[in-house]
C-alpha positions in Angstrom: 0.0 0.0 0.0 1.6 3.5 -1.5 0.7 6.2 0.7 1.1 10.2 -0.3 4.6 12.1 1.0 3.3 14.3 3.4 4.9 17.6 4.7 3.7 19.4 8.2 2.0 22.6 7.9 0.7 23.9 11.6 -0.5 27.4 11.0 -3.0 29.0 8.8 -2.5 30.1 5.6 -1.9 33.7 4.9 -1.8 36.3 2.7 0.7 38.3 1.8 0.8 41.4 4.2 -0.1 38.3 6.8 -3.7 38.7 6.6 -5.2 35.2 8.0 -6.6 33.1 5.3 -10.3 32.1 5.7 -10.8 28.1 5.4 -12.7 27.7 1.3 -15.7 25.8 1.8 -16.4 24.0 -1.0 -19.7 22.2 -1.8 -19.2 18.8 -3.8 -22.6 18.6 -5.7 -24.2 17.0 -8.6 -27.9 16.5 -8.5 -27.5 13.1 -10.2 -25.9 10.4 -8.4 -23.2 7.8 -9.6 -21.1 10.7 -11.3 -18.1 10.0 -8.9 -19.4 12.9 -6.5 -18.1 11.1 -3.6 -15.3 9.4 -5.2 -14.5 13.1 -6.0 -14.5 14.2 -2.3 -12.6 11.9 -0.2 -9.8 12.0 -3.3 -9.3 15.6 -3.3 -9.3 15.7 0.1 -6.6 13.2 0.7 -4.6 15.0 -2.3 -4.9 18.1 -0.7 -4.2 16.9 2.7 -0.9 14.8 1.6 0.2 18.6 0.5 0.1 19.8 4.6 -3.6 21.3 4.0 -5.4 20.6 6.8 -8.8 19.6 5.0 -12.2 18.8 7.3 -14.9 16.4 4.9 -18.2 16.6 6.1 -20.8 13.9 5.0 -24.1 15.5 4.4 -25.0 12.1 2.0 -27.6 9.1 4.4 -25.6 6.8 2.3 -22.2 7.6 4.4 -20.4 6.6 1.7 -18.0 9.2 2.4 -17.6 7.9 6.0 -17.1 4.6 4.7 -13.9 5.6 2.7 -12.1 7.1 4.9 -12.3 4.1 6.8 -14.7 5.3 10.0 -17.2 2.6 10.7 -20.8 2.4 11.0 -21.2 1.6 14.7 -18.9 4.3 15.9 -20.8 7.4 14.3 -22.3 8.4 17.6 -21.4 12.1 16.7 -21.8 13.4 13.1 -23.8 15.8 10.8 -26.7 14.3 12.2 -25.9 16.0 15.5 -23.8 18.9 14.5 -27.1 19.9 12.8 -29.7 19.3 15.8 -27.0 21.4 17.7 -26.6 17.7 19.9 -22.5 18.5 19.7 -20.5 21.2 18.1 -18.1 20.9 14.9 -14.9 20.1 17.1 -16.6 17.2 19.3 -17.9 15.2 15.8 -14.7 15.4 13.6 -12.9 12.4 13.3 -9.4 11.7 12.3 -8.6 9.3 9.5 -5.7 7.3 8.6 -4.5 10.4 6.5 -2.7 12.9 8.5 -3.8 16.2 8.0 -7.6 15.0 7.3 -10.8 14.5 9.4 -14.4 13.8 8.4 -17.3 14.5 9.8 -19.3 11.4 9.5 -23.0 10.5 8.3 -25.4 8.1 10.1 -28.5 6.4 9.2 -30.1 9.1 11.4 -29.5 11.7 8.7 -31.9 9.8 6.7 -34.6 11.5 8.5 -33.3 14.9 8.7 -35.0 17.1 6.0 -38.1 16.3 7.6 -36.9 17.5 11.2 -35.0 20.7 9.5 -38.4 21.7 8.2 -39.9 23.6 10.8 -36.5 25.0 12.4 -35.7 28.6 12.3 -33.1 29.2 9.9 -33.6 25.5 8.3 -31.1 26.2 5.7 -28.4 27.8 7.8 -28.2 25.2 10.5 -24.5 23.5 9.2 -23.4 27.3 8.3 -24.0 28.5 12.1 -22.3 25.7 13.7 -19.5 26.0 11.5 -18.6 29.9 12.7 -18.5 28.5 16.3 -15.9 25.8 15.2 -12.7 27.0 17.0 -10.4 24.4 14.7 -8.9 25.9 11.7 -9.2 24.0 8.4 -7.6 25.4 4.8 -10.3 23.5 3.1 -13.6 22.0 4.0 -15.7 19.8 1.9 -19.0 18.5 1.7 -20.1 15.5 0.1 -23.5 16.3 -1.0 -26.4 14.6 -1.5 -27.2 13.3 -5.2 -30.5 15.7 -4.5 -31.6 19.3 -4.4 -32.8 18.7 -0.7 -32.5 20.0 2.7 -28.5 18.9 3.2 -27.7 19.9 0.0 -29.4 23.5 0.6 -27.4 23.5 3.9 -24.2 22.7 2.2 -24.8 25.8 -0.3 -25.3 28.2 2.3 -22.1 27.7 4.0 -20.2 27.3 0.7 -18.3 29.5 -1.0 -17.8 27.5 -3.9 -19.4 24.5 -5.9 -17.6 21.8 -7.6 -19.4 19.8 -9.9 -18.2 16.0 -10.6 -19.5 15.4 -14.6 -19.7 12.0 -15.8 -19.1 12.1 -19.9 -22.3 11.0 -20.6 -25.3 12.2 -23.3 -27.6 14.1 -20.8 -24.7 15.2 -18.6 -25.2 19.4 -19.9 -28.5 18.8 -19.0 -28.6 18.2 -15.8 -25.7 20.7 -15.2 -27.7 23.7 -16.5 -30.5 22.7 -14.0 -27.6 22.4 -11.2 -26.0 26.4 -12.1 -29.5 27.2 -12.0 -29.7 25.7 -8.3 -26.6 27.6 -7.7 -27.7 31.1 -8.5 -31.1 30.5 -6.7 -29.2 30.1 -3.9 -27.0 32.6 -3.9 -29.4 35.1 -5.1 -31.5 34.2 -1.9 -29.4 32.5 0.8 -25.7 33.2 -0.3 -24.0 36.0 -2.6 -20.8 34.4 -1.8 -21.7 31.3 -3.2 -19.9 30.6 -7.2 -19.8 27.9 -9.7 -15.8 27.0 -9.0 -15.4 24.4 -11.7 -16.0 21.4 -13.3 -14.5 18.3 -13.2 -15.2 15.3 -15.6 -14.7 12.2 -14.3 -15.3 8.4 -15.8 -13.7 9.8 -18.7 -12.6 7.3 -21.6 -10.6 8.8 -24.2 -11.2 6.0 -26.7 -15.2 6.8 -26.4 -16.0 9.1 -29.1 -19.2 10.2 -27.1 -16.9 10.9 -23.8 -14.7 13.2 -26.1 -18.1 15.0 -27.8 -19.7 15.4 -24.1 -16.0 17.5 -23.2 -16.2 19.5 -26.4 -19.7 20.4 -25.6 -19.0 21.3 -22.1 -16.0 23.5 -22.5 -17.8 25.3 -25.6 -20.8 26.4 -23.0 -18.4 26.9 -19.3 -14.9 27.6 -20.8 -12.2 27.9 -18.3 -14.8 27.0 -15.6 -14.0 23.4 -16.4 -10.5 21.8 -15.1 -8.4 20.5 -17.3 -7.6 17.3 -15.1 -10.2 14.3 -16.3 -10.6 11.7 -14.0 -10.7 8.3 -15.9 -12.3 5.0 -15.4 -9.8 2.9 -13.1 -10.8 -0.4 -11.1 -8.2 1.0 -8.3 -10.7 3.8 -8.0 -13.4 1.3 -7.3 -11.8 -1.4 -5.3 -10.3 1.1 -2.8 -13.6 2.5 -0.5 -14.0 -1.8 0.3 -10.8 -1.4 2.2 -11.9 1.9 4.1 -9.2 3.9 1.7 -9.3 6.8 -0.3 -7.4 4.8 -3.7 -5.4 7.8 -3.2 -3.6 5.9 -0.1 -4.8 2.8 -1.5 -2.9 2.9 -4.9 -1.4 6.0 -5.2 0.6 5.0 -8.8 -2.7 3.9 -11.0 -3.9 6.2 -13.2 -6.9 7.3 -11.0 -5.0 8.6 -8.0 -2.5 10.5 -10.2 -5.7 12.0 -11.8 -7.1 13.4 -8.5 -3.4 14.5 -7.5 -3.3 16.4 -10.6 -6.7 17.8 -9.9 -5.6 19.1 -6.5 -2.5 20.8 -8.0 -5.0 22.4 -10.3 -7.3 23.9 -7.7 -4.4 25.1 -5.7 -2.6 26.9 -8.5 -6.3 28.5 -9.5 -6.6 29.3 -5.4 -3.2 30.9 -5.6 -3.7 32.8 -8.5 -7.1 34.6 -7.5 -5.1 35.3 -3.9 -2.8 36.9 -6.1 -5.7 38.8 -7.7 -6.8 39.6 -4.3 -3.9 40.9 -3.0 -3.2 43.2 -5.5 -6.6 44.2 -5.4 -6.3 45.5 -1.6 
């Protein structure tokens, strides 16, 4: 088992000037499911963490697939989103450490099943996981949540607290589709809930180069997003697949097949984008 050179990185991220970085939330969302959304997540996460980010996942999915690979098991999810939503424990008390330095998940249990119907007549129903966050006294560089494959309740809470959406694509024939309904989501939301909220990017993943439809689907994206879509594909890769049954990220599980060196590339991706709009922001103050 290959696992990722890691380098320690205590403090917070800064600007320059020394400005403290806030932690980017990032909401990993597709409204259809098997697209590689949570493949996507735990992935990046590890990529990012085996970098010295210190990276928080939070599994807003009943599934818990998430949960399940990074390796915490189903009876010990006594605290998770579940709880951190009903205010029954705070952020700190229900993240978990993994096996990957660097990265903890907040996991999901059956409970969370239940929960849209509970949310619905709280008070502030759609900023519950946003609220609980700013009393978090932990600092994290990146925190990601592993949506629901649903325009529901979680996912609306996920939104809120985001400040950008990343959007797993499978190559596939209705896959513009349902990404025009999903920006649409995203700009309801910000337009009522969250003006910091933006589309970040797009990732394709389940990509087969030899599959004249999978390269069509990529031409057709790019022509309508442009440089909102990554340049990284993720490709089909049976170490991708295998890995969650062992409770690893394929990341740590295989980190040469092609699959992991996909998602590593993906992470160096987002980070040089992150660096250049701090950049951008910098000069801009």
């Amino acid at each position: 088992m290959n696992q990722p050179h890691l380098k320690d990185e205590t403090v917070p991220a800064t600007f320059e000037g020394g400005a403290v970085r806030s932690p980017r939330y990032i909401s990993v969302s597709n409204q259809k499911g098997g697209v590689g959304k949570t493949t996507t997540t735990i992935n990046l996460a590890t990529a990012l963490a085996a970098v010295g980010k210190k990276v928080l996942v939070i599994d807003l999915d009943p599934q818990g697939n998430a949960s399940t690979g990074l390796g915490v098991d189903r009876a010990n999810r006594t605290h998770g989103t579940y709880e951190v939503l009903f205010g029954e424990c705070e952020i700190d008390e229900a993240a978990a450490p993994t096996k990957v330095p660097h990265l903890s998940v907040i996991p999901a249990s059956i409970h969370l099943s239940g929960a849209e119907i509970e949310l619905i007549d709280m008070k502030r129903r759609e900023a519950r996981l946003k609220l609980a966050l700013e009393n978090s006294k932990q600092y994290y560089d990146y925190i990601l949540f592993d949506c629901p494959p649903s325009f529901n309740l979680l996912t609306l809470n996920a939104l809120v607290a985001s400040n950008g959406v990343l959007v797993p694509l499978q190559c596939e024939f209705f896959a513009l589709e349902g990404l025009s309904h999903l920006v649409k989501t995203i700009e309801r939301v910000k337009d009522s809930f969250n003006n910091q909220l933006s589309l970040m990017g797009i990732v394709f993943t389940m990509y087969d180069k030899r599959n004249n439809l999978s390269n069509q689907v990529v031409e057709n994206v790019k022509e309508h997003f442009g440089a909102l879509v990554y340049d990284t594909m993720i490709p089909r890769n049976v170490r991708i697949s295998e890995a969650p049954s062992f409770g690893l990220p394929a990341i740590v599980y295989d980190m040469s097949c092609h699959g992991s060196q996909a998602y590593i590339q993906l992470a160096k991706e987002i980070l040089r984008r992150e660096k250049n709009a701090e950049v951008k922001y910098s000069a801009a103050v």
